[in-house]
N, CA, C and O atoms as a MOPAC input file, in Angstrom:
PM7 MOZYME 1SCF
protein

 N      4.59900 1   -21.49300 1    31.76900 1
 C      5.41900 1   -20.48700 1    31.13400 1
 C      4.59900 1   -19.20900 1    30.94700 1
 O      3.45900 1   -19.25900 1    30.48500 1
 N      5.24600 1   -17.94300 1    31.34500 1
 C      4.30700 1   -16.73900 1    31.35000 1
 C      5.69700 1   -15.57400 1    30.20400 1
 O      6.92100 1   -15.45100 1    30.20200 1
 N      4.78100 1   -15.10400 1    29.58200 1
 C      5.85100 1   -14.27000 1    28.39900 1
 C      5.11200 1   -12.97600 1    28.80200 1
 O      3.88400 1   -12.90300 1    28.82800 1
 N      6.07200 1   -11.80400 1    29.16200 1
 C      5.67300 1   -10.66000 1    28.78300 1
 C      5.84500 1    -9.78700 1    28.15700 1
 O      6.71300 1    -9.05300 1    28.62900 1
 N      5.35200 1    -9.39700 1    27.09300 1
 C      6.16400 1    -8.38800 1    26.28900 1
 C      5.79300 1    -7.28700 1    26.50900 1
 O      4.95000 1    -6.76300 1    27.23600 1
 N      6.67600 1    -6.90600 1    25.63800 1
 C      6.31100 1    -4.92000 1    25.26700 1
 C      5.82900 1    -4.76800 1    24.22500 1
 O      6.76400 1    -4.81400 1    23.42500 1
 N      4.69400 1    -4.57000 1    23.58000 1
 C      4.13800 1    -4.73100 1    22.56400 1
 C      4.12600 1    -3.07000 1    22.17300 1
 O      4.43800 1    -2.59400 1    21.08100 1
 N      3.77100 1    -2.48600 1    23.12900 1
 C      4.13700 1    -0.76900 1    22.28400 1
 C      5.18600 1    -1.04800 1    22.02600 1
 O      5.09200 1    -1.39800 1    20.85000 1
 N      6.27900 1    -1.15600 1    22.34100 1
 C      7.81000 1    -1.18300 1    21.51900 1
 C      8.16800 1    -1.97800 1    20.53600 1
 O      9.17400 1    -1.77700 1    19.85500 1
 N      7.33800 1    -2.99300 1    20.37100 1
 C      7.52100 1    -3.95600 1    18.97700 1
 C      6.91000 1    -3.38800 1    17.97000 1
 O      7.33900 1    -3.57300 1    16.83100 1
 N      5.61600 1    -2.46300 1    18.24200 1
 C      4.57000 1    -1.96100 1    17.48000 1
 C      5.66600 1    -1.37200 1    16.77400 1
 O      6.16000 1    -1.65100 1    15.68200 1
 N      6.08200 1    -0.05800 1    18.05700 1
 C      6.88200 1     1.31900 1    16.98200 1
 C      8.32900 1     0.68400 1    16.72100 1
 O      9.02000 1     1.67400 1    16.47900 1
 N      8.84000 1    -0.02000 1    16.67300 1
 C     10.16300 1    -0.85700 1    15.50600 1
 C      9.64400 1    -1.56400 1    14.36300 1
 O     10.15900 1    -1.37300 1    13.26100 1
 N      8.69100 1    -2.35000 1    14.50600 1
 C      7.79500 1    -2.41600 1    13.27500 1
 C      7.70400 1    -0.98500 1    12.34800 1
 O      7.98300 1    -0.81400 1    11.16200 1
 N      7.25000 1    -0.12500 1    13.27100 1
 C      6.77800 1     1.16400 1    12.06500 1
 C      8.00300 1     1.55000 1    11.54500 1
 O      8.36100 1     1.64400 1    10.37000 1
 N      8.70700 1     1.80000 1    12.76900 1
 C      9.71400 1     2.19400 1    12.31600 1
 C     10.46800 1     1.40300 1    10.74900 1
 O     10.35300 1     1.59300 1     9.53800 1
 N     11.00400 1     0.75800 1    11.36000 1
 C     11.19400 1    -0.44100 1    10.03900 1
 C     10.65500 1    -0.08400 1     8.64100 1
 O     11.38700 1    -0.01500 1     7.65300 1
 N      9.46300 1     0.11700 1     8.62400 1
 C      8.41900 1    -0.10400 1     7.78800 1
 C      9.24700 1     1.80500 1     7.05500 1
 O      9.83800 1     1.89200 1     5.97900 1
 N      9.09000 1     2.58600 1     7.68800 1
 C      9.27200 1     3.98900 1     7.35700 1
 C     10.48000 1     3.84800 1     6.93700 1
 O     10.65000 1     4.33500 1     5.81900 1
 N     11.33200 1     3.39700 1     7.37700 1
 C     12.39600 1     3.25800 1     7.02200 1
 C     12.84700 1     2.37400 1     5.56300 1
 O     13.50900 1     2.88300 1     4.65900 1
 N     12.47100 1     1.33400 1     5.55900 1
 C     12.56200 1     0.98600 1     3.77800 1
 C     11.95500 1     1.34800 1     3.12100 1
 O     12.09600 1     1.13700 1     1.91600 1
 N     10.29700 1     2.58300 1     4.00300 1
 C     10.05900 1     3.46100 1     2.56300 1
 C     10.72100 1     4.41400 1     2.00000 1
 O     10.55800 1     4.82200 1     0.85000 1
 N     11.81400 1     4.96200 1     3.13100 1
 C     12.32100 1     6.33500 1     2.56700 1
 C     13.27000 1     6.04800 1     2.14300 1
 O     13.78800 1     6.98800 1     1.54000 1
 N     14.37000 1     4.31300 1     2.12700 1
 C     15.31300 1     4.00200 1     1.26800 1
 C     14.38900 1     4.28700 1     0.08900 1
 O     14.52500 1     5.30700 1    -0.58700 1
 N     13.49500 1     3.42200 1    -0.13700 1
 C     12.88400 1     3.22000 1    -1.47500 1
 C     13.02300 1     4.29900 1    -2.32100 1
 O     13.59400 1     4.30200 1    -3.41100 1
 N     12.33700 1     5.43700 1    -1.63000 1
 C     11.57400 1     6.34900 1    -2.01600 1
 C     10.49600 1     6.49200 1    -2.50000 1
 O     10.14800 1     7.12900 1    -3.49400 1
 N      9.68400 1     5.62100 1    -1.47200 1
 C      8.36800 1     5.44400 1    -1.41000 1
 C      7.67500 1     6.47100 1    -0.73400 1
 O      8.44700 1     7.16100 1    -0.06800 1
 N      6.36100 1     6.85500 1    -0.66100 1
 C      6.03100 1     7.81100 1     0.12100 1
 C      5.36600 1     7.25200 1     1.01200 1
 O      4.82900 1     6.19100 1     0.69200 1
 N      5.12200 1     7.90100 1     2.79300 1
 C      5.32100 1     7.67400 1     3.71300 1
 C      3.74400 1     7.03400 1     3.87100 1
 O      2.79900 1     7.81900 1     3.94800 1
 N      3.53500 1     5.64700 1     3.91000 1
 C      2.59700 1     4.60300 1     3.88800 1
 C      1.35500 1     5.31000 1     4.85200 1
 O      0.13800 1     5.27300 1     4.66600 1
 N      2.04200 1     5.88800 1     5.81800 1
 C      0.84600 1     6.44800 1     6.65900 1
 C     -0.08700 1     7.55200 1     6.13100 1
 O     -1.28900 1     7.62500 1     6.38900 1
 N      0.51200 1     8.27800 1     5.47300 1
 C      0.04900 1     9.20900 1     4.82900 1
 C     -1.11400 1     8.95500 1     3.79500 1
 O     -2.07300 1     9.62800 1     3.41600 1
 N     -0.69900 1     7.88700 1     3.54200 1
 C     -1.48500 1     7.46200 1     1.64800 1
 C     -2.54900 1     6.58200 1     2.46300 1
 O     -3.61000 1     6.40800 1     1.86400 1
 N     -2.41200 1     5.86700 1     4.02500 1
 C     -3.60500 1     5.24200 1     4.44000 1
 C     -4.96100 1     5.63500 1     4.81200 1
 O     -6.04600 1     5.05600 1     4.85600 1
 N     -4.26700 1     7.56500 1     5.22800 1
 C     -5.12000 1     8.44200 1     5.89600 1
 C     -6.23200 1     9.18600 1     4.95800 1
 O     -7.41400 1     9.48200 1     5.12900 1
 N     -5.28600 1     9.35100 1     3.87000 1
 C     -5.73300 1     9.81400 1     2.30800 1
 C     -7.46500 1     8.64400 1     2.22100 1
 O     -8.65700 1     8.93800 1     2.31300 1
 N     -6.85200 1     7.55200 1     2.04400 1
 C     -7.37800 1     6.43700 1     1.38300 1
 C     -8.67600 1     6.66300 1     2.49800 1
 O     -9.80000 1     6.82400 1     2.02200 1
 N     -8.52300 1     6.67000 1     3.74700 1
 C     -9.34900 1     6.28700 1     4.95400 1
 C    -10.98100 1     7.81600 1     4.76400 1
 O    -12.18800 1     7.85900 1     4.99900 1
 N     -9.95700 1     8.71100 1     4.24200 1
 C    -10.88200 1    10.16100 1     3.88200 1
 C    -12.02300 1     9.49600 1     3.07300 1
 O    -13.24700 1     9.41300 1     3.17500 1
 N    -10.95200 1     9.00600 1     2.12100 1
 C    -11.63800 1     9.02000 1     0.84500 1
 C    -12.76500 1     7.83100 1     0.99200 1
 O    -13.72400 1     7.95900 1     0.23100 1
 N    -12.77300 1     7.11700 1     1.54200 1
 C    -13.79800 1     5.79800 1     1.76800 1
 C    -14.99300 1     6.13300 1     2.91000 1
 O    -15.93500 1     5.34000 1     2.94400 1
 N    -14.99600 1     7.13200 1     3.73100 1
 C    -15.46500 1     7.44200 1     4.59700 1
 C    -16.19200 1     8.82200 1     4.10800 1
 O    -16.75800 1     9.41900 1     5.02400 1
 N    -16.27800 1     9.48200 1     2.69700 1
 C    -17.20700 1    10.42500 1     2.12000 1
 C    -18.40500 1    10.01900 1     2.03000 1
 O    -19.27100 1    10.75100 1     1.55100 1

């Protein structure tokens, strides 16, 4: 049995997804606060 996927396209529906019940939430946009975080650990 050989499976091939599309893994870029699962990636970005994942994100998607993900962006998407943050901005129901009204959460702020997860990527943003990782990049923040990534600054800040890397001073």
């Amino acid at each position: 049995m050989s499976y091939d996927y599309d893994y870029q396209y699962m990636i970005n529906e994942i994100v998607r997804l993900i962006n998407d019940a943050c901005e129901t939430e009204g959460i702020p946009d997860p990527s943003n606060n990782l990049s923040s975080h990534w600054a800040e650990a890397t001073k």
